[in-house]
C-alpha positions in Angstrom: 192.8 79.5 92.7 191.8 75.4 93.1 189.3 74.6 95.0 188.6 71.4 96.2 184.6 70.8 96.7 182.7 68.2 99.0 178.8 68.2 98.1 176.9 64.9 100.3 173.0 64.8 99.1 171.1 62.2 101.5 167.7 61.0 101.5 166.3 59.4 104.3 163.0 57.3 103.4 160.1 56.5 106.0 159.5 53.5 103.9 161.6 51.4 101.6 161.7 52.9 98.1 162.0 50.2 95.6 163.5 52.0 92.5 164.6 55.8 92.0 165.7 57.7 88.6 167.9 60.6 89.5 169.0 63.5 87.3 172.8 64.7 88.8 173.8 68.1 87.8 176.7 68.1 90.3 179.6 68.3 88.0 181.2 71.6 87.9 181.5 73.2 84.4 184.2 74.4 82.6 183.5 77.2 81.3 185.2 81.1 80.7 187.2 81.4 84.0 186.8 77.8 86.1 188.1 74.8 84.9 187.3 71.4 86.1 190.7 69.1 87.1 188.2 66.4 89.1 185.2 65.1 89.3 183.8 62.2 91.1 180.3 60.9 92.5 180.1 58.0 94.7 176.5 56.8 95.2 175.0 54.8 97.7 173.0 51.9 96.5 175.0 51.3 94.0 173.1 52.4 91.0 172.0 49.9 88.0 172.8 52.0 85.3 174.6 55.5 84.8 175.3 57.8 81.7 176.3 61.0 81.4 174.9 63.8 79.1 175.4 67.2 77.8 172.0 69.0 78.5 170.6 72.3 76.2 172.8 75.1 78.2 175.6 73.0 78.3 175.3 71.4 81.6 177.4 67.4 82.3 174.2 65.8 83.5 174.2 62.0 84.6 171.3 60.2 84.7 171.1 57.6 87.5 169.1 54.1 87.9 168.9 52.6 91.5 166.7 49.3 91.2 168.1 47.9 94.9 165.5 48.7 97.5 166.5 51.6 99.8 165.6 53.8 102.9 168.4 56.0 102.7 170.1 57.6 99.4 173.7 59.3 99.5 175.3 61.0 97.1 178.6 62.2 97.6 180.2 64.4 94.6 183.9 65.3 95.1 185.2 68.1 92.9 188.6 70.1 92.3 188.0 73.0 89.9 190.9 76.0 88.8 188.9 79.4 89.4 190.6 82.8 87.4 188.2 85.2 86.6 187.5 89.3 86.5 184.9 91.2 87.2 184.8 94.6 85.8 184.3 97.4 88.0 181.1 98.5 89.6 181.0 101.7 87.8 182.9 100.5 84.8 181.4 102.2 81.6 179.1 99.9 79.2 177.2 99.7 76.5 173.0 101.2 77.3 170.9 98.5 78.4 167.9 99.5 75.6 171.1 98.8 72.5 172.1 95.9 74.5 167.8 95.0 74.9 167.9 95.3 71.0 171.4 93.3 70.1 169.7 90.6 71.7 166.4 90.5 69.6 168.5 91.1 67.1 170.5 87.9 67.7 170.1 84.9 65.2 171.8 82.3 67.3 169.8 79.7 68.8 172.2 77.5 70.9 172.2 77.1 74.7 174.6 80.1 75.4 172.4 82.7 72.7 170.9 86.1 74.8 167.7 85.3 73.4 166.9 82.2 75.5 167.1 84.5 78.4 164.7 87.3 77.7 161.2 85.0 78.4 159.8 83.8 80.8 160.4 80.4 82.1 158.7 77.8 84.8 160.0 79.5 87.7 160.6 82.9 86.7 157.2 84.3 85.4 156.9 87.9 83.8 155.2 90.4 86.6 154.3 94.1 86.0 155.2 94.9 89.5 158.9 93.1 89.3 159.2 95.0 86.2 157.8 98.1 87.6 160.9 96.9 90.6 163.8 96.6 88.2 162.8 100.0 86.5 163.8 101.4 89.0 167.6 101.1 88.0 167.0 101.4 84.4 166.5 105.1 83.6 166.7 106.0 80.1 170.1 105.7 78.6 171.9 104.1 82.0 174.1 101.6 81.0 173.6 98.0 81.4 176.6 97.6 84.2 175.1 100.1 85.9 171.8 99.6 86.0 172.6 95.7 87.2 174.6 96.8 90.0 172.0 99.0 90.8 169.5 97.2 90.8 171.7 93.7 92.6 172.5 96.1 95.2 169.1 97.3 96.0 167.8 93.7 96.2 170.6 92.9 99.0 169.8 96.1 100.7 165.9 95.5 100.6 165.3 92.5 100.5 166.0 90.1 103.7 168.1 86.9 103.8 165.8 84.4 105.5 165.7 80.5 105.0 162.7 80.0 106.5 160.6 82.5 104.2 160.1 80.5 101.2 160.5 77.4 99.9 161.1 76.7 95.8 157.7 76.9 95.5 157.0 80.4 96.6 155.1 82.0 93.8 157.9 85.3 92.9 155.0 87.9 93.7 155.1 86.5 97.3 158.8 87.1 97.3 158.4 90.6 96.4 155.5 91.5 98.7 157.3 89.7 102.0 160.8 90.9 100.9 162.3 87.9 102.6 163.5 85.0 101.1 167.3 83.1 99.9 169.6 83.2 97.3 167.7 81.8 95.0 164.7 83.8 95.4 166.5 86.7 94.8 168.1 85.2 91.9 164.4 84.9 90.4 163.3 88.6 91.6 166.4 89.9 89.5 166.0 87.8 86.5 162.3 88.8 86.3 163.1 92.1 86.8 165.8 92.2 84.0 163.3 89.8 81.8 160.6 92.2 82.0 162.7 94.8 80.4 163.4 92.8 77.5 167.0 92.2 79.1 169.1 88.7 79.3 169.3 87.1 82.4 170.0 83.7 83.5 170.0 81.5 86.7 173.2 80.1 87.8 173.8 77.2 90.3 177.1 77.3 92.2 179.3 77.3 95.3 181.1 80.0 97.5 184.3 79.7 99.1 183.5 78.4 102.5 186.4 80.9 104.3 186.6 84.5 103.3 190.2 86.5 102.5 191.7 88.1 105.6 189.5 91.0 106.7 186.6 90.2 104.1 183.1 88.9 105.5 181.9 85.8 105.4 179.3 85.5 102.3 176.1 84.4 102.5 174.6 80.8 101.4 178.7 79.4 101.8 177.5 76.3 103.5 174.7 74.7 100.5 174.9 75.4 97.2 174.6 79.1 96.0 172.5 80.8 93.6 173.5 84.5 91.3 172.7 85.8 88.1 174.7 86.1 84.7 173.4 89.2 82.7 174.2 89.1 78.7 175.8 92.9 78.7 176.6 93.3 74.5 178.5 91.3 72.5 181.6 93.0 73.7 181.2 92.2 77.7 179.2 89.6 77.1 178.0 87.1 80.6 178.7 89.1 83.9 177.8 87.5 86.8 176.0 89.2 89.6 175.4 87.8 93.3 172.4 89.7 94.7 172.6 88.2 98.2 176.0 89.6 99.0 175.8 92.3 96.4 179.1 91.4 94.7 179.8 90.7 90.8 181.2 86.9 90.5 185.3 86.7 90.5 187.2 84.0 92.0 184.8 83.4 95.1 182.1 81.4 92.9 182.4 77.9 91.2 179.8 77.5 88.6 177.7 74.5 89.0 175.4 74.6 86.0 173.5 77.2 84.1 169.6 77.8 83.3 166.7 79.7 82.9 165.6 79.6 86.2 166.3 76.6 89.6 164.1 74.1 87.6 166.6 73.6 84.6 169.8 73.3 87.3 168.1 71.4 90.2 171.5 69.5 91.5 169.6 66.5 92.3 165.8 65.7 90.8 164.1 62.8 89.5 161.4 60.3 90.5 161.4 57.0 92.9 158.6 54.4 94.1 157.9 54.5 97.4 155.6 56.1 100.1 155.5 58.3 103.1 157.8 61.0 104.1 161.1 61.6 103.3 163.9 63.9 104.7 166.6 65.6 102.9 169.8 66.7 104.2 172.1 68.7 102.1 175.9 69.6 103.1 178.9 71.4 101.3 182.4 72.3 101.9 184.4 74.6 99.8 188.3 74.1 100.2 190.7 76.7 99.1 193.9 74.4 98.1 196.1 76.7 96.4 
């Protein structure tokens, strides 16, 4: 599948903001299963200076300098990106989740990809007895680690309540799990802290969803911003699954991988810091074209 992906960021200042330093993590990866043909971002003042990075979990990240003074910011990343991946089946048989707990305390690599950079916790994503005590739930002795994800993604969709005025990125996690309401990426951050507190791998990941489901499908939820899911490590021989909580679906060709992280703070699309004062407004707006 290509997909062909419009993402406009604008800020709208109350006062004139003299210079701005932007972080962009808008370009999508290519990774296992999605590969980028396209990428552009137009920006609006034009910026100073630009440079593109590779960050710690493999992210493109530019880094943007806007020095012209400014009430309203736009960014405007166009993307094309070749989608072919396969989710094994829900009941599928894996590997236990305490082997796979101890494979990955076993494990001696350190880079950006390694299970072990999952397993702590991490701004956003603090350890919690009663998330643990949550995600226990769907890890009974011996259950193995497919299942007791699945389990435990589909009692978050089923439990929980998709609500975008609950929370905001702020919202401490126990809040989250006492209300039960929330978005995509709060229940991103109520599985990973579940999983975490087990001693399992889990990481954040920042996306899109096809805008227009298959024939006869539903629409998903969180297909008009930018989505958030999970990727569990699952042994060295299933390795990353991905896992969408809010529609309670493992990730195949319907998600395009924006950037990966411990938690939202490491894969914040757009972050960084500007000189100005007052209020500001931010509008946000994606479209997710299936071209072929």
């Amino acid at each position: 599948m290509i997909y062909e992906i419009r993402h406009v960021t604008t800020y709208s200042y109350e006062s004139p903001v003299s210079y701005a330093r932007c972080s962009l993590r808008l370009q999508p990866n290519s990774s296992a299963g999605q590969q980028l043909v396209s990428h552009s971002v137009d920006i609006k003042p034009l910026p100073a200076a630009r440079a593109m990075r590779t960050d710690f979990f493999g992210t493109p990240t530019e880094s943007v300098l806007i020095e012209t003074p400014h009430r309203v910011l736009r960014i405007d990343s166009r993307s094309r990106v070749y989608v072919e991946r396969f989710a094994p089946g829900r009941g599928d048989d894996s590997p236990s989740w305490e082997s796979v707990r101890e494979a990955a305390f076993d494990s001696s690599d350190l880079s950006g990809a390694s299970p072990i950079g999952y397993v702590f916790a991490s701004p956003l994503v603090p350890i919690i007895d009663a998330v643990t005590d949550y995600a226990a739930v769907s890890f009974t002795e011996g259950r193995g680690i497919l299942a007791g994800a699945v389990d435990l993604m589909h009692r978050i969709r089923t439990q929980f309540k998709y609500d975008p005025k609950a929370t905001v990125i702020s919202t401490p996690l126990q809040e989250v799990l006492d209300k039960r309401h929330g978005v995509c990426q709060d229940f991103a951050h109520i599985m990973i802290a579940g999983m975490r507190g087990l001693g399992l791998p889990a990481a954040y990941v920042s996306g899109y969803l096809r805008t227009i489901p298959p024939p006869g499908k539903e629409r998903l939820q969180g297909a008009d911003a930018t989505h958030a899911w999970v990727s569990v490590w699952c042994g060295e021989e299933l390795g990353w699954i991905g896992f969408d909580p809010t529609n309670d679906i493992l990730v195949e060709n319907d998600h395009i991988v924006l950037a990966i992280g411990r938690d939202f703070s490491d894969v914040s699309p757009v972050d960084g810091v500007i000189v100005g004062a007052r209020k500001q407004k931010l509008a946000v707006a994606v479209d997710v074209l299936l071209l072929e």
